[in-house]
Each structure stands twice: as structure tokens, then as C-alpha cells.
VEXFIPA-78492 format. One record per residue (C-alpha): x, y, z; residue in one letter. Coordinates in steps of 0.001 Angstrom, whole numbers, padded with zeros to 6 digits, always signed. Example, Ala and Ser with C-alpha at 12.3 -4.5 7.8 and 13.67 -1.06 7.14 Angstrom:
BEGIN
+012300-004500+007800A
+013670-001060+007140S
! end
This chain:
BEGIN
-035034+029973+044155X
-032767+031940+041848X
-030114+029891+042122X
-032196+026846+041383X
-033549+028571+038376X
-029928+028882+036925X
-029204+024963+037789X
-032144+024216+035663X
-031306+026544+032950X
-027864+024848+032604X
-029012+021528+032444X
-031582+022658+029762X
-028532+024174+027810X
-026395+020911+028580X
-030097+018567+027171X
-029619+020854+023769X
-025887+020655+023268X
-025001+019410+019966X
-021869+017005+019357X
-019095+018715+020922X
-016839+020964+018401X
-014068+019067+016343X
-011780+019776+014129X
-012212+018440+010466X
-010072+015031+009404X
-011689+012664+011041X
-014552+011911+013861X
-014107+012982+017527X
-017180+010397+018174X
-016127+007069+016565X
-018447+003715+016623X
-014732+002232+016573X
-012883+004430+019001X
-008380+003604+018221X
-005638+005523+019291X
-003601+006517+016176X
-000311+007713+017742X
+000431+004092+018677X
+001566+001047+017081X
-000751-002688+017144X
+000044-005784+016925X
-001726-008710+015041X
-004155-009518+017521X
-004816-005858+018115X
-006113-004783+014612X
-007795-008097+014365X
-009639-006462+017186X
-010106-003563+015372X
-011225-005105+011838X
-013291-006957+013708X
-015336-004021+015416X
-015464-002371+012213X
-017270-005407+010362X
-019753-005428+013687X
-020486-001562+013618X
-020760-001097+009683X
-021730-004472+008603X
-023370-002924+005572X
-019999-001620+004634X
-017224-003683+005672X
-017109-007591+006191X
-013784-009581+007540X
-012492-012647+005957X
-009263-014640+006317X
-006940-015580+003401X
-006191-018592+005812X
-003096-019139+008393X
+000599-017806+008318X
+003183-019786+008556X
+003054-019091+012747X
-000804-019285+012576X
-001640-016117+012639X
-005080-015323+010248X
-004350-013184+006858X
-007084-010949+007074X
-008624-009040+004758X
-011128-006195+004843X
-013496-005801+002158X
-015286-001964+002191X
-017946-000482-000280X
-021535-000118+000120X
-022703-003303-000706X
-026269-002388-000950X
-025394+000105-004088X
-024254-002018-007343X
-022658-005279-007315X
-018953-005909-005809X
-017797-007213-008287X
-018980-005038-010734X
-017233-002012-009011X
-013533-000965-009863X
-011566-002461-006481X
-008944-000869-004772X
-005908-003070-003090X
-003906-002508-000106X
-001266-004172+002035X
+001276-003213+004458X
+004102-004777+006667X
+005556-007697+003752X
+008946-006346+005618X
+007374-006826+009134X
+009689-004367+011191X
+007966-001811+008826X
+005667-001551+011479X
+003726+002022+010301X
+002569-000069+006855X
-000225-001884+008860X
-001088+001127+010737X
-002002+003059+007504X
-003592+000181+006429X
-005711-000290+009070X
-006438+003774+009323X
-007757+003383+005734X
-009818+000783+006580X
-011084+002972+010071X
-011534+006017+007920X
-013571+004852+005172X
-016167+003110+007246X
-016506+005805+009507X
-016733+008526+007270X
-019069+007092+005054X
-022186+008332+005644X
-021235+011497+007583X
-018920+012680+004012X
-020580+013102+000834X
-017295+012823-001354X
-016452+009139+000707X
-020244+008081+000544X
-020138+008543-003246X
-016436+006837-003486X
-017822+003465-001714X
-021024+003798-003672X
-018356+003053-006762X
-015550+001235-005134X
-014723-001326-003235X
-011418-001649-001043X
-009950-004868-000097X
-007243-003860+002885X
-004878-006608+003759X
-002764-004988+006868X
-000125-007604+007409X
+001524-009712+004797X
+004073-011363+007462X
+001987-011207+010370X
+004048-013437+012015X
+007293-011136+012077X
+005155-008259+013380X
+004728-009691+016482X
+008843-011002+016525X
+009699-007648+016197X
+007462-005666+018460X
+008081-008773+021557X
+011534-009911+020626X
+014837-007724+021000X
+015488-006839+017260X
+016732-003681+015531X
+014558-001103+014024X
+015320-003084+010534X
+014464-006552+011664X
+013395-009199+010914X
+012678-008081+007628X
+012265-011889+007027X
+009272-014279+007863X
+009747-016712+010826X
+010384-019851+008121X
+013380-021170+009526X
+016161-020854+006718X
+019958-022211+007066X
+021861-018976+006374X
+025286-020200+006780X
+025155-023490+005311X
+026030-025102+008647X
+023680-027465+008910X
+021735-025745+010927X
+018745-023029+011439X
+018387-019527+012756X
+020791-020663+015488X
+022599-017547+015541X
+020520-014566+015545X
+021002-011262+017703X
+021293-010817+021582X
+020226-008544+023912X
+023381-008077+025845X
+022117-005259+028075X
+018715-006506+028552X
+016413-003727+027143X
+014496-005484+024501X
+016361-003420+021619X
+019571-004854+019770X
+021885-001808+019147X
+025602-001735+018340X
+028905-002921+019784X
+032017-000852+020313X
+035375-001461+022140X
+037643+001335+023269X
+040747+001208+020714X
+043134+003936+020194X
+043712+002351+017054X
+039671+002599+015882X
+038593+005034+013065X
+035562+005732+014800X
+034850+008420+017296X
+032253+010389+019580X
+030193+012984+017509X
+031902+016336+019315X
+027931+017576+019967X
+025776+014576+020200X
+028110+011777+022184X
+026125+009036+021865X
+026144+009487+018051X
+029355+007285+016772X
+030778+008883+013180X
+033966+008169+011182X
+036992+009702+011780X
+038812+011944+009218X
+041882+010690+007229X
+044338+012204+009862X
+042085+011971+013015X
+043549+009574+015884X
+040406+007299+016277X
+039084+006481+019988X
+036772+003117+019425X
+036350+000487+016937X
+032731-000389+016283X
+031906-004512+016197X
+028850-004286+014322X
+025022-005255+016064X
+024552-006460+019694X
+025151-010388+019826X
+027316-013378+019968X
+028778-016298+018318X
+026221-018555+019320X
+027221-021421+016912X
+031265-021133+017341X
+031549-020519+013716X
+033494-017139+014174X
+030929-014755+013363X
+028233-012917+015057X
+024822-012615+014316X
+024969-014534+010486X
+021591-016855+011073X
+019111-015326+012368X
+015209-014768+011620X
+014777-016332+008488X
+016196-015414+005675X
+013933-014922+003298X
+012671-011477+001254X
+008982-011817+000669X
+009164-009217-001564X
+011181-011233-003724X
+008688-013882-004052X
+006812-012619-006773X
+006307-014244-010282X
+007095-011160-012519X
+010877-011078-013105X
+011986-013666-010292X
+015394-014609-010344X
+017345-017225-007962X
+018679-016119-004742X
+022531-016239-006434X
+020896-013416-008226X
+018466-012055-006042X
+019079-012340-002637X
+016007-013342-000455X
+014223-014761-003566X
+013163-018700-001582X
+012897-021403-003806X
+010671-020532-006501X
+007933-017975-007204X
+005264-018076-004446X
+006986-020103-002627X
+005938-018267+000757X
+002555-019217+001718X
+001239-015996+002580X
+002514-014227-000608X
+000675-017113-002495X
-002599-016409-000985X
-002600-012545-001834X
-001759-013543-004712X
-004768-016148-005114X
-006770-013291-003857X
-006182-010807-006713X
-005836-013158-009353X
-009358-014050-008577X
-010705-010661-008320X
-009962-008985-011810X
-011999-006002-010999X
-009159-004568-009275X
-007859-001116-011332X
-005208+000035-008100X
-002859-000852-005675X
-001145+000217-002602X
+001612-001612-000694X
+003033+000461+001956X
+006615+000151+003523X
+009315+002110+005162X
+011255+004525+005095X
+012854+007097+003339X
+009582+009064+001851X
+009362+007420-001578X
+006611+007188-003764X
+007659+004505-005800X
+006468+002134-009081X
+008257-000275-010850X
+010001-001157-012940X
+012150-003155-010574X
+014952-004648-013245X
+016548-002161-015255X
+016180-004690-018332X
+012207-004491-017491X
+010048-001501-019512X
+006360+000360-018557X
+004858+001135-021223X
+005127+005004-021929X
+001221+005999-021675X
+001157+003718-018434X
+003962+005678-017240X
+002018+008859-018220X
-000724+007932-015792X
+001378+007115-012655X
+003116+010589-013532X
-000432+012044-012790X
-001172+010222-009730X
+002647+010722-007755X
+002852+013977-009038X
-000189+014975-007040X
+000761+012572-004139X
+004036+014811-004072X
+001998+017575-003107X
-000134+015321-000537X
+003092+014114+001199X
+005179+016493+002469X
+008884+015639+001659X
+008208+012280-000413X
+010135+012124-003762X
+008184+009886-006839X
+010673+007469-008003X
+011263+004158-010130X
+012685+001107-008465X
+015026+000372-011014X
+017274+003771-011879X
+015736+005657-008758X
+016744+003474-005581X
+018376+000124-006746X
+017079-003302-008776X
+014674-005889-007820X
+013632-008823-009247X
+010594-010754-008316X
+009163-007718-006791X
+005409-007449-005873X
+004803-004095-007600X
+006000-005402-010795X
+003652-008916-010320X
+000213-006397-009858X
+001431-004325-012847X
+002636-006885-015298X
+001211-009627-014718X
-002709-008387-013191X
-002827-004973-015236X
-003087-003057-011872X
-002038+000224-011457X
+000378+000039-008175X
+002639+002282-006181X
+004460+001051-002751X
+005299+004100-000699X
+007993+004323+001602X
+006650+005888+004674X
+008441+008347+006703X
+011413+011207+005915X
+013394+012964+007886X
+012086+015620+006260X
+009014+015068+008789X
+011460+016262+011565X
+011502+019662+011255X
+009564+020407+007569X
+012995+021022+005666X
+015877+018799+003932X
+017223+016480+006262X
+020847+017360+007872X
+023331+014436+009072X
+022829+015365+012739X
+018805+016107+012473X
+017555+012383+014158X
+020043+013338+017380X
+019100+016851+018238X
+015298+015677+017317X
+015592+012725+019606X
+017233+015405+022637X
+015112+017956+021876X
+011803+016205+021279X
+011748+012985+022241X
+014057+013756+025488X
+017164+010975+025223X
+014035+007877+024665X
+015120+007337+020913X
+019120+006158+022120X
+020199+003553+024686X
+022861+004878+026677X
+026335+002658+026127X
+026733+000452+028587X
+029555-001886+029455X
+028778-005614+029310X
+030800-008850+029217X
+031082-010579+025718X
+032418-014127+025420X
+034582-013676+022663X
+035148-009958+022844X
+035827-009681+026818X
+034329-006306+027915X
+032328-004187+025454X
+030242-001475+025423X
+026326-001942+024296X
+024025+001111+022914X
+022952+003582+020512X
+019707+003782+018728X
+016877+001423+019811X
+014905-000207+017406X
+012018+002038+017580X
+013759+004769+016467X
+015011+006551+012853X
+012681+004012+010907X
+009217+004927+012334X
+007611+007652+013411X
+007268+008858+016637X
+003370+008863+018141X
+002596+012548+017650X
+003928+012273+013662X
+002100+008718+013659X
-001353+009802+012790X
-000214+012519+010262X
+001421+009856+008512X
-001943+007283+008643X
-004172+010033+007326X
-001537+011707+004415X
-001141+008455+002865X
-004561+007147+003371X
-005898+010132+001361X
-003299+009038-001058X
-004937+006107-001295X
-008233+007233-001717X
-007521+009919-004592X
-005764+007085-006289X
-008984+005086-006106X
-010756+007662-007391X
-009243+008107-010125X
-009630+004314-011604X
-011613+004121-014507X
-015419+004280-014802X
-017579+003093-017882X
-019914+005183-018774X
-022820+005528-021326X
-022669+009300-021710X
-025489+009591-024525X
-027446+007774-026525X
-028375+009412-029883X
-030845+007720-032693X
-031973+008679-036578X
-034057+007399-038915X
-032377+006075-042128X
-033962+005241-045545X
-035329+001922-046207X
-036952+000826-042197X
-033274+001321-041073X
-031855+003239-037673X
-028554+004982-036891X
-027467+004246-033326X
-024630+006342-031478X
-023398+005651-028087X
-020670+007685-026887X
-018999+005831-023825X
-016665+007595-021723X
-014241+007517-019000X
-014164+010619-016874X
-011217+009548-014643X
-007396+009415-015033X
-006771+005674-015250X
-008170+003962-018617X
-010289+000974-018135X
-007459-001043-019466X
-003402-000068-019200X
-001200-000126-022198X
+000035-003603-020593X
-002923-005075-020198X
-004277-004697-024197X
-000814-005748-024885X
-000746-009132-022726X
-004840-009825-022933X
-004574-009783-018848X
-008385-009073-019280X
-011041-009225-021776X
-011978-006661-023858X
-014336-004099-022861X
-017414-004412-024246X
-020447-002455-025594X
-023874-004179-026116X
-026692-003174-027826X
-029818-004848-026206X
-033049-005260-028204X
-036013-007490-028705X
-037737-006141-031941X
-034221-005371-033999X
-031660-007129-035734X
-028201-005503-036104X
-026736-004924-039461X
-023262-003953-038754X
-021664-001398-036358X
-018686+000735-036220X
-016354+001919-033339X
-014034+005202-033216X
-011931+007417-031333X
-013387+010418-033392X
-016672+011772-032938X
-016856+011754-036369X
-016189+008708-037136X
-013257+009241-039625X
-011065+006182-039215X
-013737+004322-038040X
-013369+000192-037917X
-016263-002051-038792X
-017265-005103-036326X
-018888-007801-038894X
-018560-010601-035698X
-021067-010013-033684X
-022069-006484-034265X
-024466-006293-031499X
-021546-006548-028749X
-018807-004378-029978X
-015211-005068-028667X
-013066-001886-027281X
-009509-002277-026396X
-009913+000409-023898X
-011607+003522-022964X
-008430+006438-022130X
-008524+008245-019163X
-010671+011443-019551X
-011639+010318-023379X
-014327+008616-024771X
-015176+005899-027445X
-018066+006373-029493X
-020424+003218-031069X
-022488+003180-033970X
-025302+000766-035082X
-026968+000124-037921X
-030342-001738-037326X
-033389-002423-038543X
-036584-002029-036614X
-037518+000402-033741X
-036566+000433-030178X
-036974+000312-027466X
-033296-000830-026797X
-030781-000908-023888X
-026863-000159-024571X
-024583-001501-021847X
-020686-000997-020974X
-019128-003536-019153X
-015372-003291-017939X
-013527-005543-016111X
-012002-003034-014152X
-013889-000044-015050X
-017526-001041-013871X
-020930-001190-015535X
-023070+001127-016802X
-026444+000898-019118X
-028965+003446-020577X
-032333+002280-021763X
-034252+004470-025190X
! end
């Protein structure tokens, strides 16, 4: 009977449980349960965005863009609480990953964002309260189709960086004829080498498979003939037409130049179908204040300009100094750069097209650093003794003789394609979740409108004094520098609502005391603001005649709505 007692006791303890402990970052009892520490391809987080629209349908919804090039659908995620404020009346938040396909962790992060916000909201006050006021579009693949080539076709861990368009390379005649080959049959193209006592290369003295120059007065041991293939077309040279070649990040209408200039650029601004449908997307959708394109690697937080002829404007700058200084802190390792002067020049780039041409603020991030390996400055040798030490040899294919048409007997190995470029699984998730809370302070920080008081006086002859002070208590103004400059959108306005008063005239300033004040005479009842700066305010005044009651409105394109009614 005792005994029976105790099995009863447990089960009543068991019944009463709560959720089992976690630790904090995200749930340990998802609606939408994914692995993090592995990569998916397109079909697998269309699986995944499309569980997330079925268990949060009052938070996300899924929608295509249309086809890729291979068929493949663009998706995109739309998150926010659509039952609080209109969509479109909510600063939006952009982000895309994988436009350079064998980037493979962009897509992951993306999709993680998209994962996190949906199921955090409603279990986390600060992400309830950021989708009450934002709304995310996530786009995970840009070349969707190039994903899947490099994931299920031998390819190094930088291709194809290229979509699957078929493009004549070498001007023979003919197309993608003479791409890589997987000479040793392990679904990875590595490198070539030849025994040669007159080579300059030779084994690294610690780390053998590791190949490395040798010094000025070093006798050499191999010569190195580039990556794994053949001359498939007879044309004397190995591997010159393969995926592609195209850059779709070179596609974009800000700055484009011709390929003789750019390499990669196509034929003409948006000329790559799934480039033009993002960009038909945001063009259409000029609520959106931020933007996030994530690629790989090297642990960059990066804006533009891309051209070093090309100029942000200085108090634009000032804000994305704000933003990457803090993400500096956020990411471990990661360096805040410029395009231009900090890594090298682009032209047609899409972070230049969202700034310059949309008004959007935009970073791309480079994902992954070797600082990751072991939480200090990367040394030359750090990727070997991480790969022996960590990942146990799996990171390097071991050289292996092969025959080679044209180069008789060669040896086939070194790193495999997963490797140096992307994260292994146990770093995977760390990665997702840094940068997706990147992405989320970022949003936070885009501007929102807001009516902070409302102040009234009586004034001789039946007339009233009305003040509005509208403010914006975030980092990011409601419009950048570049956007008053090039009219990208209209003017914020301020609108004094009422049915028993007429409007005399009305004043706007950046002083609270209206010194330097400017007079509307048009249409004094909706005043016209270039912008509202980040953490500063705008203040209205009215002169009317008659009593309330009244309603004042703000209305930003990218910095929301808000109203007060006296």
C-alpha cells in the first residue's frame, strides 16, 4: 500500500509539472519545431514558412513574388500583428538572404528571423510591442535556384555565386559547357596538384593537407592546377564556363555599369527576373524605413556607398554609425565598413538601389569570421587546427590520386565546399540568433510619428492658438537626408481636423519657441514637414477661429500614423 501511495504521489507531481526548465533565447516548446544547427534547402523552408503562416495566421501570411528562373516560388513572409493598426501604415522592415546562393547561412538567418518573431510574440513583451508597430517582410532566397545547385551538385564552398541562366562565358558559342568536375567522386570540387620538384608550392610542415607557398629560396615539391575539373570543351582551359555567369548583385539600378566595367552586371538593370520582382515588391511598399540583406563571409557589417565616386549624405551616415556601432557590440568579431574604401567597389549594387533610390536605411552583413573559431583575431593556420581539433579531419578531403585527361595522373583534395565559408552546426544557431537580433534592434529603431501634446489658448478677437509638438523618439528620422533631397517620398504631413473652425494660417519650427519659424499660407490646415530627426521633434502652430473639438494627425510614409483628438 505504501508503495502504491508513492506511485500516486508521483504521478500527481508529474499532472502539476509546469513547462520543463529552458534556458532564455528562444522556446524549448515551439508550434514550429526546426533544427537550427543545419542548413535547408528551398523546399525545406518553404515547409517551414509555410507552418509558420498555419500556426500564427494572425501574424504571419506567405505569398510568392512568382517563379525563378528554375521554377522555384520567391517567397515572402509578411509578420506584424495584423489585428493592431494597419500594414501599411506601420514602418516595414526588409530582409533577404542567399542573392550569392552558395552563401548558404543568409537564408538560414532569414528564415530564423522569421521563426523567432512569430514565436516569440506573444510569450515576449518587448517582440509583442515591436510587431504591434512593425511589420517584416522576409524574403529568404533571392536565387533560389542556385541554392539547391550548390547544396546537390559538386561545387566549391564559393559556388555558384551565379543564377542557373545559362550565360556564354567564353565566347565560344556555347553555354555553361565547361563547368567543374568531381574527379574523386565526393560531391565537393577541391583543388588540383601534381608532384613537381620544380613547383613553388609545398606541404604546410604541421597541417599536411594545408598547401602554402614556398619561400624565395625554398625547393618547391608540387605545383597546384587550380579547382577540380577538365577541359570539357577542348578550348585549353579548365573550368572557364560554368554556372552562369551572372552577379545578381550587380543587377541593381543605382550606379549600374556594363559588364566591361562591372563584371557580372547582365544586360541592363533588372535584367534578372528575380531581382526585378524584389524590386517590384519594395517599390510598391514605401512604408519600408530598413533593410537587411545578409551574405557571407568575412564578419562585415557593411553599407554603401559601393562606387567610390558615389556620396551618403553625412547625417545619413551619422545614423548608420549608430546602428553598426551597436551591432559591433552584438556580433562578436564583425568590423562596420563601407563598400567602397572598406572592401572594394561595386556598381549596381543592391544596398545602394534601397538607399538611393527607395530612401531605406540598409546594411548587408557578411556572416561568419574566423574570429568565431576560437573568440580572438584570426591566425593563418586557425581553420586547420579548428577543422583537426573540432571538427575531426570532416572539413578537408584527403588528396587522392586520379586520372586527368589532359594532365595524366593528379592528385584531388583539400577543403570541401562546406567548409571555411559557413559555419559549422554548433556555431550555426549562434550566428541565426546574433544577427537576427541585429535585425530586430535595427527595426526598432525606424522612425515613429508621434503627436506628443496638444496644447490650446484663447486669443483676442474669437481666435485660438494651436500647438502640436510631433516627435520621433527613435534613431532613424522619418525621412533620410536622401530622401528630402530626391522627393523619394512625400512629405510628412500634419493635419489639423475640425468641423466648426476655419484655419487662418499656421507655422512650423524646429524650436519650441518658435524663433525661425516658417509660415504655411497653402493649405494651412495640412502642414508639410520635410522630416521629423531621430530623437527630435517638430512643433505646429495654428491659428483658427472657432472652438474645438479638433483632431491633429501625423502621417509618415515610413514613420507611421498617429492622431490625438481635444
Amino acid at each position: 500500500m505504501r508503495y502504491a501511495a508513492i506511485v500516486v504521489l508521483l504521478f500527481v507531481a508529474q499532472e502539476k509539472q509546469e513547462k520543463p526548465y529552458q534556458p532564455m533565447g528562444a522556446p524549448s516548446d515551439p508550434r514550429v519545431d526546426v533544427r537550427w544547427n543545419r542548413y535547408h534547402d528551398h523546399g525545406e523552408i518553404a515547409k517551414i514558412f509555410s507552418d509558420l503562416a498555419k500556426a500564427f495566421p494572425n501574424a504571419a501570411k506567405l505569398s510568392t513574388l512568382g517563379k525563378s528562373y528554375g521554377g522555384r516560388d520567391m517567397l515572402v513572409m509578411t509578420i506584424t500583428n495584423f489585428a493592431v493598426g494597419s500594414e501599411m501604415e506601420k514602418a516595414a522592415f526588409w530582409v533577404d538572404g542567399g542573392i550569392h546562393a552558395n552563401e548558404l547561412q543568409g537564408p538560414e538567418v532569414a528564415a530564423y528571423t522569421a521563426w523567432y518573431l512569430c514565436e516569440m510574440n506573444g510569450r515576449l513583451p518587448f517582440i509583442t510591442k515591436l510587431l504591434n508597430e512593425r511589420v517584416f517582410y522576409i524574403l529568404p532566397m533571392l536565387s533560389p535556384d542556385s541554392r539547391d545547385a550548390h547544396m546537390y551538385k559538386p561545387n566549391t564552398t564559393h559556388s555558384p555565386r551565379s543564377g542557373q541562366r545559362p550565360v556564354d562565358d567564353d565566347k565560344d558559342g556555347l553555354v555553361d559547357e565547361d563547368g567543374p568536375d568531381d574527379l574523386d567522386g565526393n560531391d565537393s570540387i577541391s583543388q588540383m596538384r601534381i608532384k613537381d620538384p620544380n613547383g613553388r608550392y609545398k606541404k604546410h610542415p604541421d597541417f599536411p593537407d594545408m598547401m602554402v607557398p614556398c619561400k624565395p629560396d625554398e625547393t618547391g615539391e608540387y605545383t597546384m592546377l587550380g579547382m577540380e575539373g577538365i577541359d570539357n570543351d577542348g578550348d585549353g582551359r579548365v573550368n572557364e564556363d560554368g554556372d552562369g555567369f551572372y552577379d545578381p548583385n550587380r543587377d541593381w539600378a543605382w550606379n549600374w555599369q556594363p559588364d566591361y566595367v562591372q563584371h557580372g552586371a547582365h544586360r541592363y538593370p533588372f535584367s534578372i527576373l528575380e531581382n526585378r520582382m524584389m524590386a517590384d515588391f519594395v517599390a510598391s511598399h514605401p512604408n519600408l524605413a530598413g533593410a537587411q540583406s545578409f551574405h557571407n563571409a568575412g564578419g562585415m557589417i557593411l553599407r554603401g556607398p559601393g562606387a567610390k565616386t558615389d556620396r551618403y549624405d553625412g547625417s545619413d551616415v551619422g545614423v548608420y554609425d549608430v546602428i553598426a556601432k551597436k551591432g559591433e557590440q552584438m556580433l562578436p568579431g564583425y568590423r562596420y565598413l563601407d563598400v567602397a574604401f572598406g572592401l572594394y567597389e561595386v556598381w549596381g549594387g543592391e544596398l545602394d538601389w534601397l538607399y538611393a533610390m527607395q530612401g531605406i536605411l540598409t546594411f548587408s552583413n557578411e556572416l561568419w569570421t574566423n574570429f568565431n573559431l576560437f573568440r580572438r583575431d584570426a591566425q593563418e593556420t586557425d581553420t586547420q587546427f579548428f577543422n583537426r581539433h573540432l571538427l575531426f579531419n570532416e572539413g578537408v578531403s584527403p588528396w587522392k590520386e586520379v586520372a586527368h585527361p589532359q594532365f595524366g595522373r593528379v592528385e584531388v583534395g583539400g577543403f570541401r565546399k562546406e567548409w571555411t565559408r559557413q559555419p559549422p552546426s554548433f556555431l550555426l544557431e549562434e550566428e541565426c540568433h546574433r544577427n537576427m537580433a541585429f535585425v530586430v534592434y535595427h527595426a526598432d529603431q525606424m522612425p515613429q510619428i508621434k503627436v506628443q501634446s496638444l496644447e490650446s489658448r484663447a486669443l483676442e478677437g474669437g481666435l485660438m492658438e494651436i500647438t502640436a509638438v510631433i516627435t520621433n523618439p527613435k534613431v532613424i528620422p522619418t525621412r533620410l537626408a536622401v530622401d528630402v533631397k530626391n522627393g523619394i517620398t512625400p512629405r510628412d504631413r500634419v493635419t489639423l481636423q475640425a468641423k466648426d473652425l476655419k484655419v487662418i494660417t499656421a507655422l512650423v519650427s524646429t524650436d519650441r519657441f518658435f524663433r525661425g519659424a516658417k509660415e504655411q499660407k497653402r493649405k494651412p490646415e495640412e502642414l508639410r514637414l520635410d522630416t521629423v530627426p531621430g530623437m527630435g521633434a517638430v512643433y505646429c502652430r495654428w491659428i483658427v477661429k472657432g472652438v474645438g473639438p479638433y483632431t491633429v494627425t501625423a502621417r509618415s510614409a515610413k514613420g507611421g500614423t498617429d492622431a490625438v483628438i481635444r
